[in-house]
N, C-alpha and C positions, 0 to 999 in steps of 0.2 A: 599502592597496590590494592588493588578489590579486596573485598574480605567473602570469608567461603560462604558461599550460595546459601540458603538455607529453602529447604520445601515451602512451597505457599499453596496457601487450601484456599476455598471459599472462605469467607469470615475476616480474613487475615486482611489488613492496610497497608498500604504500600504510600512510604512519606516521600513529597516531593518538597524543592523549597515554597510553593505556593499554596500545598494543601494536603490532602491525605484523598486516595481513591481506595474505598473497600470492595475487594474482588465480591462481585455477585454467584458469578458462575464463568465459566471455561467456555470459549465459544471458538475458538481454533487449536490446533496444532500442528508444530510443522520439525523440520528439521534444527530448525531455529531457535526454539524453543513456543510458548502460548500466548494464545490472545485470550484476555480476561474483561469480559463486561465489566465495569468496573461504575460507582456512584461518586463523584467530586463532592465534599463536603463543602468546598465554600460555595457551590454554586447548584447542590442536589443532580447536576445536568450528569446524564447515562455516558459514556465515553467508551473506549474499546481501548486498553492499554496492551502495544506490543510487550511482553518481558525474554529478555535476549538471555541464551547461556554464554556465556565466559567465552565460550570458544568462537561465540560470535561479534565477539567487541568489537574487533575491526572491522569487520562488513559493517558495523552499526555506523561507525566512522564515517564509511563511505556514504551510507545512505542519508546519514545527519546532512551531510554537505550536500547533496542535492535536495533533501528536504529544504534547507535554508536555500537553495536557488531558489526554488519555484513557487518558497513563501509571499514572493511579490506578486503572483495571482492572484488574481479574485479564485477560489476555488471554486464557490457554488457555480460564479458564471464560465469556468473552463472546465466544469467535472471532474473536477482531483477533490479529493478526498481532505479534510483540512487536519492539520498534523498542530496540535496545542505547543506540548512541551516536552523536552526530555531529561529523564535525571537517573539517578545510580540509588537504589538502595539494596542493602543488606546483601552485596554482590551478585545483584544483576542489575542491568541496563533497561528500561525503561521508557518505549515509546505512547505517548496520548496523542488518538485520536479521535474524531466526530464518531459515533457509533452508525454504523450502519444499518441494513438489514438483510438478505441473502443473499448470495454472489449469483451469479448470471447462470451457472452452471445447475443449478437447482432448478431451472425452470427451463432450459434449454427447448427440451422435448415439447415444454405447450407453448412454446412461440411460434406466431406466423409473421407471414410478409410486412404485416399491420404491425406490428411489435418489433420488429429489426431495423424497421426505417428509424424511428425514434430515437431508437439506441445507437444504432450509428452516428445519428446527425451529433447528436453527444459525444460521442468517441471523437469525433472528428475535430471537433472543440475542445477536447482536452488534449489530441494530437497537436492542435495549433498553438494553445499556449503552452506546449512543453517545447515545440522548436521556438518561440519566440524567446525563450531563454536557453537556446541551443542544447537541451536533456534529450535524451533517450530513453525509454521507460524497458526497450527490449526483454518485457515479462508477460506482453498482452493476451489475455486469455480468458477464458467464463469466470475462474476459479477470483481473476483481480479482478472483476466490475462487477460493480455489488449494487441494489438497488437501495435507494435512498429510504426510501419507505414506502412497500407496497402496497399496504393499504390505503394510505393517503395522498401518494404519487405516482400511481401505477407507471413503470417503464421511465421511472427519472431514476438515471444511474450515475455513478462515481467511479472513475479509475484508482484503484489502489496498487499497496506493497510496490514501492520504490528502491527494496533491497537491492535487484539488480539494475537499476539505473546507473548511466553514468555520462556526465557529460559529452557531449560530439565528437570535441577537442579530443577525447580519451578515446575513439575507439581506432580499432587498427582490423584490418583484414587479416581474416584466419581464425579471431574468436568465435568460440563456440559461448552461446548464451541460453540457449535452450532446446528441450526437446526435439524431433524431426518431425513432431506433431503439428505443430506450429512455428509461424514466421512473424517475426514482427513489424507491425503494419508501419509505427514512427518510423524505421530506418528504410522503405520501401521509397515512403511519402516525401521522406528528404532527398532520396534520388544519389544514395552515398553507397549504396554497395548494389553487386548482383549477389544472387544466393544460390547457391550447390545445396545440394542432398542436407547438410546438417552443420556446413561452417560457411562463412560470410566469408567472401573472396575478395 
């Protein structure tokens, strides 16, 4: 059984079996619990650690497992985001990842035509090799494509949060997986559902 959660601040280390990440600072949050910039002592390298609350253990489950499908990609060359390790301390759950830099949705507004080709042809590439190991990412949106580094890569991006993924095999018509805001492009491109107002048929 987990043992009770305890607060983490900035300062604080979070032990995993291969190292120690000390939280820098807070750089999301969500229903799920926060993402923490976080520094790997065996390696000085900056990372982005999910920390899951209790209530989200099982989703974590789920996403561990498509995490470990799509581990046999090259990430940089299919644009998924690369996923280190996962571990449990002081009762929470524990995802590492590459750190990124802002998601797609932050810059929305100053993108033109010149800027959306690029990023597409990327998306497109990371849609290919998530069907090539039959995944679903069914979360696509500003908020998961984050830019690599915009200073030094202008418009080279990464698909993230895999929480609601789930294999092909697993979906069924009639789930609802997100907003009416958006449709998700993977299960469009796979040619597996039509789509109604807000549930997949």
């Amino acid at each position: 059984m987990a043992a009770a959660a305890h607060p983490l601040m900035v300062g604080h280390a979070l032990h995993s079996p291969s190292t120690r990440y000390t939280i820098l600072e807070f750089i999301g949050e969500g229903s799920f619990g926060k993402v923490a910039k976080c520094r790997a002592h065996n390696s000085s390298k900056l990372v982005a650690v999910k920390i899951l609350k209790k209530e989200y253990f099982q989703d974590v489950e789920d996403e561990l497992s498509v995490l470990k499908t799509i581990s046999s990609l090259n990430a940089d060359h299919f644009n998924l985001v690369t996923f280190y390790e996962q571990f449990e301390y002081l009762g929470y759950k524990c995802l590492v990842f590459e750190l990124l830099d802002v998601d797609l949705l932050h810059l929305v507004r100053s993108l033109n035509v010149n800027h959306i080709r690029p990023i597409a042809k990327q998306l497109m590439m990371a849609l290919q090799g998530l069907k090539a190991v039959r995944v679903m990412h069914t979360d696509i949106k500003p908020d998961n494509i984050m830019m690599v580094n915009i200073d030094e890569s202008p418009f080279s991006v990464k698909l993230i949060d895999f929480g609601m993924a789930s294999p092909i095999s697993a979906a069924m018509p009639g789930l609802r997986h997100q907003p009416i805001g958006y449709r998700y492009e993977d299960v469009t491109l796979n040619d597996l559902w039509v789509f109604g107002t807000n549930v997949c048929f």
